[in-house]
C-alpha positions in Angstrom: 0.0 0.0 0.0 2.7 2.4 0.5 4.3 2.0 -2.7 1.0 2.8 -4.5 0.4 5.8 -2.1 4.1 7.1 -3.0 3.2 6.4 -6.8 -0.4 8.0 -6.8 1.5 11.2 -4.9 4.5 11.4 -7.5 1.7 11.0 -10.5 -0.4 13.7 -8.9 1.8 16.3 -8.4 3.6 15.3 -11.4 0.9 16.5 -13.2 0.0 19.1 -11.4 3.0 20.7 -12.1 3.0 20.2 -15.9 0.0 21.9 -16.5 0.5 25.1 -14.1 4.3 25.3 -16.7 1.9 25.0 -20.1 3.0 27.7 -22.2 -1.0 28.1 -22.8 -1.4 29.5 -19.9 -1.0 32.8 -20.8 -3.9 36.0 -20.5 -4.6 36.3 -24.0 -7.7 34.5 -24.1 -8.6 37.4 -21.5 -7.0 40.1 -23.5 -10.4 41.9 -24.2 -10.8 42.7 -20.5 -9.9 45.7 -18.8 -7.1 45.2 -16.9 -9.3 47.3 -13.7 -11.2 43.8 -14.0 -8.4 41.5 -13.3 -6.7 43.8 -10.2 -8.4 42.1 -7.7 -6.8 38.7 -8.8 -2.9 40.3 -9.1 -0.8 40.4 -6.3 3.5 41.2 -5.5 4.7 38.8 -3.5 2.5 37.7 -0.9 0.5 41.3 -1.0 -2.4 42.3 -2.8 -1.6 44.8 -5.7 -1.4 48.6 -4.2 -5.0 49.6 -6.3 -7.0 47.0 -4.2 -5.8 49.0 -1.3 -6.2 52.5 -2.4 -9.7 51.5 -3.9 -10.8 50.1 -0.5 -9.7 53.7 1.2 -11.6 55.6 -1.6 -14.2 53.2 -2.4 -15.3 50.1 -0.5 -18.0 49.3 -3.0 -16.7 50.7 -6.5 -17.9 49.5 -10.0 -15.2 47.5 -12.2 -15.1 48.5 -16.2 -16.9 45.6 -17.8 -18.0 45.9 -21.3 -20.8 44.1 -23.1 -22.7 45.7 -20.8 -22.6 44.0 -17.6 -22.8 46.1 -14.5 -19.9 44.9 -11.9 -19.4 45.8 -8.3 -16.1 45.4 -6.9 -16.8 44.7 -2.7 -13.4 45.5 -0.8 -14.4 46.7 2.7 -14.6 44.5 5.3 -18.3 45.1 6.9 -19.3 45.8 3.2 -18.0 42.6 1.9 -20.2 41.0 5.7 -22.9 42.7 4.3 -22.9 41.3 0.9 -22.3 37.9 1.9 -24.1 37.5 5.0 -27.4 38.8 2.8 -28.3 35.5 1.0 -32.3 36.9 0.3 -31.1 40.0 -1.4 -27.8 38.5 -3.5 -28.4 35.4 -5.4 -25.7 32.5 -6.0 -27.4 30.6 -8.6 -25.9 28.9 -11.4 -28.8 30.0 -13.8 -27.6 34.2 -13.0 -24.8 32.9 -15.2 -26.4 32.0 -17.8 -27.2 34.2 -20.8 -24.6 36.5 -19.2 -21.7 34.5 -20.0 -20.9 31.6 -22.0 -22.8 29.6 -19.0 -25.3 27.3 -20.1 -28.0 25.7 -18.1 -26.3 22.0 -18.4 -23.4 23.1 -17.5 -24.4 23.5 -13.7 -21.9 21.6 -11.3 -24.2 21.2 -8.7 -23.4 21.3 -5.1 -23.3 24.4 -2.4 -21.8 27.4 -4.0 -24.0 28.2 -7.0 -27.2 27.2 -5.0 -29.6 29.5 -2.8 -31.8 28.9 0.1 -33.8 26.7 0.6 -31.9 24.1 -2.1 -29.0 25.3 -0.7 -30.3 24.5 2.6 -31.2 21.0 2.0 -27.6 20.3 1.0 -25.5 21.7 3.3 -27.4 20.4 6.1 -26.2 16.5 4.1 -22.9 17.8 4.5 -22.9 19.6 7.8 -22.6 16.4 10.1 -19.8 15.4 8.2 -18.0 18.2 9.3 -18.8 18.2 12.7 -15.4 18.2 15.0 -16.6 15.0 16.0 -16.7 13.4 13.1 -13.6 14.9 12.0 -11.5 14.1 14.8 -11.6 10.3 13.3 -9.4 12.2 10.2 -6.7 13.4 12.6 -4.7 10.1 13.1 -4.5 9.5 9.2 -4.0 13.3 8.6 -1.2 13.0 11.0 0.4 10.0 9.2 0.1 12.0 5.8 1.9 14.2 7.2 4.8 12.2 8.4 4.7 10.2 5.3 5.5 13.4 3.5 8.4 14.5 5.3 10.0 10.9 5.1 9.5 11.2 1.8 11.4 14.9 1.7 14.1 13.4 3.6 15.3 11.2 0.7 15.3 13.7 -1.7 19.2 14.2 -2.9 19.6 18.1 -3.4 16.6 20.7 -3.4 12.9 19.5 -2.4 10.0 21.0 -4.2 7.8 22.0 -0.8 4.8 22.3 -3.5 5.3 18.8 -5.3 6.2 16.7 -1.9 4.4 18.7 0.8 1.3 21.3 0.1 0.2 19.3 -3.1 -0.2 15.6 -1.0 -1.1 16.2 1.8 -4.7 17.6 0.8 -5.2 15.6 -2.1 -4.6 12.1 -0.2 -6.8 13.7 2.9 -9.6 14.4 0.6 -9.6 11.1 -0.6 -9.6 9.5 2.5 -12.9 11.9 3.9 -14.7 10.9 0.6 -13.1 7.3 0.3 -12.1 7.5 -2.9 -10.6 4.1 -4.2 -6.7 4.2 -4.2 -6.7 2.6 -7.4 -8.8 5.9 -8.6 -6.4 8.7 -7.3 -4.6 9.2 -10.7 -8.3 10.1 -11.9 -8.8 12.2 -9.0 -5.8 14.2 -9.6 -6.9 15.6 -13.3 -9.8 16.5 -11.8 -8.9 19.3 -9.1 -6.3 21.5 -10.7 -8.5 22.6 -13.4 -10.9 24.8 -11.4 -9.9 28.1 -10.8 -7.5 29.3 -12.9 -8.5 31.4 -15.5 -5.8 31.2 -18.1 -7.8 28.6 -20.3 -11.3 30.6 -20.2 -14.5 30.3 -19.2 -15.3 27.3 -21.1 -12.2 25.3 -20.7 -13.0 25.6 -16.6 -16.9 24.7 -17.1 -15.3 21.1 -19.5 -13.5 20.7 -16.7 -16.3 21.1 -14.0 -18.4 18.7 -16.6 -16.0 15.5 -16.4 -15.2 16.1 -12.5 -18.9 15.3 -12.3 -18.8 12.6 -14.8 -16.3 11.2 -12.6 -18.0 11.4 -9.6 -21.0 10.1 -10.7 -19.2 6.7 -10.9 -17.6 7.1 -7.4 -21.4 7.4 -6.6 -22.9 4.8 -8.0 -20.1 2.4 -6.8 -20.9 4.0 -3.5 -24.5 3.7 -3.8 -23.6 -0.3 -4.2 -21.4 -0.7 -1.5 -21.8 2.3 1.3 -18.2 2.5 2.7 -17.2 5.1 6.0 -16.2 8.2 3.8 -18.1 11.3 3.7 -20.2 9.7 0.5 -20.8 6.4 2.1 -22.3 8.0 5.2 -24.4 10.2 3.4 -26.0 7.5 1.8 -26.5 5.3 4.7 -28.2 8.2 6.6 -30.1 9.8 3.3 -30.3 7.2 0.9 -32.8 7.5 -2.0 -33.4 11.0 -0.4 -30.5 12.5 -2.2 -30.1 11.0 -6.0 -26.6 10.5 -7.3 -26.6 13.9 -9.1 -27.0 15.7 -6.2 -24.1 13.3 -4.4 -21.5 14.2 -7.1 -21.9 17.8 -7.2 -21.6 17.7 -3.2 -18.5 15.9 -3.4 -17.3 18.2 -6.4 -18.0 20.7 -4.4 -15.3 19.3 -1.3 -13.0 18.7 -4.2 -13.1 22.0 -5.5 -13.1 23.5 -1.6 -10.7 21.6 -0.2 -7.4 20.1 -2.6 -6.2 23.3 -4.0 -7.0 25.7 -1.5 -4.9 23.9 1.5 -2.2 23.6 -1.0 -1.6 26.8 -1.7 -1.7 27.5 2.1 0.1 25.0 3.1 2.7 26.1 0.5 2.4 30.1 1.1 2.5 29.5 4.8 5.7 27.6 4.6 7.1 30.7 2.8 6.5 32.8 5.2 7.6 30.5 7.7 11.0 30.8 5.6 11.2 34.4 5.7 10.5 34.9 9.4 13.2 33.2 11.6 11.4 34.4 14.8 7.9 32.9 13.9 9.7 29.6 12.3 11.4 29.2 16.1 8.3 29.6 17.7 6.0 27.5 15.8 8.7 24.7 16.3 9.1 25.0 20.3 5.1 26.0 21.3 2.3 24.3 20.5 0.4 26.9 21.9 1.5 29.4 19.0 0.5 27.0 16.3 -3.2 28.2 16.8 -2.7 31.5 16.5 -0.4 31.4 13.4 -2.7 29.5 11.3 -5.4 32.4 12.1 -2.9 35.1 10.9 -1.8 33.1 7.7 -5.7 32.6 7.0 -6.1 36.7 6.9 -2.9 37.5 5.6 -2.8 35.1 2.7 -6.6 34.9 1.7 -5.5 32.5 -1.1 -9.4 32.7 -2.1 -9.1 35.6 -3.4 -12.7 36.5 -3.9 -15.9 34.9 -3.5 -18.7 33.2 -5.5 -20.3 35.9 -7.8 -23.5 37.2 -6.4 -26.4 38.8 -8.5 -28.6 41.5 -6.6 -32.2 40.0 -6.4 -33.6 43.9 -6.4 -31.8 47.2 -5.4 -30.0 47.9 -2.3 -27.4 50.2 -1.2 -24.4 49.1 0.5 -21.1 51.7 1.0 -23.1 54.0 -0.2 -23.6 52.9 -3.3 -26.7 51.7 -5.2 -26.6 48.4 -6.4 -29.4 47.7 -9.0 -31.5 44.6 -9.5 -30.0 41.8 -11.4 -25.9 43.4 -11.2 -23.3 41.3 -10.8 -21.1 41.8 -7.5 -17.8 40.1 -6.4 -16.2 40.6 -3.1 -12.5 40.8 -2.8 -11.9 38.4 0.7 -7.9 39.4 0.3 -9.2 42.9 0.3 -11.7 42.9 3.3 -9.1 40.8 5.1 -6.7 43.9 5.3 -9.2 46.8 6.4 -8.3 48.9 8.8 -11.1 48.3 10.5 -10.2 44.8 11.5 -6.7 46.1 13.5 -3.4 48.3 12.8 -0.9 47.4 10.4 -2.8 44.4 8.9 -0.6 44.8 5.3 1.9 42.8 7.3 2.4 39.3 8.7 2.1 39.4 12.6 2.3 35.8 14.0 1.4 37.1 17.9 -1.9 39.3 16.2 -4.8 38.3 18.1 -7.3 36.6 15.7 -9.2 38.5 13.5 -12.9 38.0 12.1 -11.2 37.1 9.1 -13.1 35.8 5.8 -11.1 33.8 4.7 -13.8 31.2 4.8 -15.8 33.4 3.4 -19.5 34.8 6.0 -22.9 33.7 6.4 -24.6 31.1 4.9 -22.5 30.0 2.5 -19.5 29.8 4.7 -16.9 26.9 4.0 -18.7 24.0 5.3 -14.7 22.4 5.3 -13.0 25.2 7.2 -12.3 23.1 10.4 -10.9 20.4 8.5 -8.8 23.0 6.6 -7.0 24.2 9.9 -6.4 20.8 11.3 -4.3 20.0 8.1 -2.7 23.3 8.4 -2.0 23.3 12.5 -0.7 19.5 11.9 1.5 20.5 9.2 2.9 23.1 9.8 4.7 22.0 13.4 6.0 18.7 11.7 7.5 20.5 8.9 9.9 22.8 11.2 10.5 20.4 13.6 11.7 17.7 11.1 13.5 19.9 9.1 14.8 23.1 11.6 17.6 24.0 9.6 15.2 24.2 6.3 16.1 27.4 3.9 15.1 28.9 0.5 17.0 27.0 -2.4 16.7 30.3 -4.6 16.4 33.4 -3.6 12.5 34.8 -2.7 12.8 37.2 -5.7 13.0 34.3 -8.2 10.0 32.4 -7.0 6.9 32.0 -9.6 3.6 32.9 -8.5 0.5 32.8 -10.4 -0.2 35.7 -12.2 -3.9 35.9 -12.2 -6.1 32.9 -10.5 -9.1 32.7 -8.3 -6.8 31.0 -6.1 -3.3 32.3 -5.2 -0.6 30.1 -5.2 3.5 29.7 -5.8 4.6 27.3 -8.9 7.0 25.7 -7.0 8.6 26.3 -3.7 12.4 25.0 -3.9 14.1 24.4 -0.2 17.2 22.3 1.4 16.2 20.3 4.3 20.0 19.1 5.4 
C-alpha cells in the first residue's frame, strides 16, 4: 500500500505541475478585459496589488469596467463585503444568473453548495454539515497525521533541493480528501486531473466549465459504486443516513464541491505558509518550540494570505445600497476576501504578517450562509503541518532566492509554482 500511495502522490503532483508550466497559460484569451477587471486577482509577492488598497480607502463598493454591458461591483471593505455575503435573500448565488450572461449554459451547472440558494441550498449543506462536525472529523486526525509524516520521510530522501509544492502542500490535501470521501486508491490518478483545473483562469470560461463537466462525470461513478457498497467516507455516510433522499446527481456535485473547496485551497496554504515560515526566523522558532502558538499562526496566515481571493459571484435579487452605493436589480457583485481581510477596520498594520496578532474576524472562509462547510478540517491539516514541517527539518532554507519564485499571475486562487528548499 505504500508504494502505491508514493506512486499516486508522484503521478499527482507530477501532473499538477505540468499543467500550471503549459505555455498556454497565458492571458490572451482574456486580453479583451480591462485590466481594472483582473486587479483584484494580481498580487506582489504575498501582497495584494497597491490599487486594491487605495480603492478600498476611496471606495469600499466601487464599480469595475466591464463591457458588453454587464454592471460589476467590486466589494473590498470589510463590513461591506459581511454585508454582501451575509445577505443571501437580497444576493443570489445561482448557477442559472450565469447563464445568458456569459458563455454559462443551463447544463453546465456543477451542482453542489456554491452556485445554489436557500432553501436548495439549505437542503444540501445540512447533508454535508454532520460530516464536518469536529466529531466526526477528529476520526481524520490520526490519518491526517500520518500523511503528514509520510511526506516528510518522503522529503528526507530527496538528494539536493525539495520541491515543498510537489512533496508537501500538493499531497497532503489531495490524499486527505480522498480519505474523507473514500475515494478508491486505485482511482487517485483520476482524482488528480480532476482538481487542478478549477480556478485558474488562463484557459477561459469554457475550458474551466469542460472541466467542471468531467469532474462530475467522474464522480458520478464514485457514486454509483458508493450507492452499491456504502463505505465510512463522507459519501458512504451520506447515503447510509439519506439514501434514496438524495439521488446521485446531487451526491457528485456535493463531493465536487469538497473537491473543488478543499485540494487546491490547502495547497496553496500550506505552501504560502511555509514561505512565510521561511522568511520569518522568529515565527519559524516559535512554531517549532510551542504548540500553543501554532493556533494563532494558522489564524494570521488565514487573513494575511486569503489564497481565495474573492468569493462566488452574487447577483442583486432587487436594489440595495451598500457603502453608499446603489446596487441595482440583477448586477453582478464580487467581493474581494484578500481585500476585506486587510481593512483597517479589522486592526493596525494588517498589510503585514504578525504571528502574535490576536485573531481577527477574518473571511477567509468566506460569511454567512455559505461559509466553507470544510473550514475546520482545513485548519487541522494546516495546525498538523505546519509544526511537523519545522520540527523535522529546523535548519530548512530557500533554495533560490525569494525574488525568483513564480507565483501565479492571475487565478481565483493564489498560489507559488514551486517552492524550492534544502532540508540538510
Amino acid at each position: 500500500m505504500g508504494n502505491l500511495r508514493s506512486r499516486v502522490v508522484s503521478w499527482f503532483t507530477r501532473r499538477y505541475v505540468a499543467r500550471v508550466q503549459k505555455k498556454g497559460l497565458d492571458l490572451s484569451k482574456l486580453s479583451l478585459l480591462p485590466d481594472g477587471v483582473l486587479m483584484p486577482l494580481r498580487r506582489n509577492g504575498l501582497d495584494p496589488v497597491p490599487e486594491l488598497g487605495q480603492r478600498r480607502s476611496e471606495e469600499p463598493v466601487s464599480k469595475l469596467p466591464v463591457p458588453f454591458g454587464l454592471n460589476l461591483w467590486l466589494v473590498t471593505g470589510h463590513e461591506e463585503a459581511k454585508a454582501v455575503l451575509g445577505d443571501a435573500k437580497t444576493f443570489s448565488n445561482d448557477f442559472t444568473n450565469l447563464v445568458g450572461k456569459t458563455s454559462a449554459k443551463v447544463d453546465d451547472n456543477p451542482g453542489g453548495l456554491g452556485f445554489a440558494d436557500p432553501p436548495v441550498h439549505t437542503r444540501l449543506r445540512r447533508l454535508l454539515t454532520p460530516e464536518f462536525t469536529m466529531r466526526r472529523l477528529a476520526r481524520l486526525k490520526p490519518g491526517i497525521e500520518r500523511i503528514v509524516n509520510e511526506r516528510l520521510d518522503a522529503m528526507a530522501k530527496v538528494d539536493g533541493p525539495v520541491d515543498l509544492v510537489e512533496e508537501f502542500a500538493l499531497p497532503i490535501p489531495s490524499l486527505v480528501i480522498c480519505e474523507l470521501l473514500g475515494v478508491p486508491y486505485e482511482d487517485r490518478d483520476e482524482f488528480q486531473h480532476l482538481a487542478v483545473q478549477r480556478f485558474d483562469l488562463f484557459g477561459g470560461a469554457g475550458a474551466s466549465l469542460g472541466a467542471i463537466s468531467e469532474s462530475l462525470e467522474y464522480l458520478l461513478g464514485v457514486v454509483r459504486k458508493e450507492r452499491e457498497n456504502p463505505g465510512d467516507g463522507l459519501l458512504g455516510m451520506i447515503i447510509k443516513d439519506h439514501g434514496d433522499n438524495v439521488d446521485d446527481r446531487e451526491l457528485a456535485g456535493l463531493a465536487d464541491g469538497v473537491l473543488t473547496g478543499g485540494f487546491e485551497t490547502t495547497a496553496s496554504m500550506l505552501s504560502l505558509g511555509a514561505l512565510v515560515l521561511l522568511q520569518d526566523q522568529d515565527i519559524f522558532k516559535r512554531v517549532r518550540d510551542d504548540d500553543e502558538v501554532v493556533h494563532g499562526f494558522v489564524e494570521e496566515l488565514l487573513r494575511y494570505l486569503t489564497v481565495v481571493q474573492v468569493a462566488f459571484p452574487r447577483f442583486a435579487r432587487e436594489d440595495i445600497e451598500i457603502g453608499g452605493r446603489t446596487i441595482a436589480q440583477g448586477d453582478m457583485v464580487v467581493v474581494s476576501l484578500s481585500g476585506a481581510n486587510r481593512d483597517e477596520a479589522l486592526g493596525e498594520r494588517l498589510e503585514v504578517f504578525d504571528g502574535t496578532r490576536p485573531p481577527t474576524s477574518h473571511l477567509a472562509f468566506g460569511y454567512g450562509v455559505h461559509r466553507c462547510v470544510g473550514a475546520e478540517l482545513a485548519r487541522m491539516e494546516l495546525r498538523a503541518a505546519y509544526p511537523a514541517l519545522v520540527r523535522r527539518f529546523p535548519s530548512m532554507r530557500l533554495a533560490v532566492p525569494a525574488a525568483e519564485l513564480d507565483f501565479r499571475k492571475t487565478s481565483i486562487v493564489y498560489g507559488v509554482e514551486k517552492l524550492p528548499v534544502l532540508v540538510d
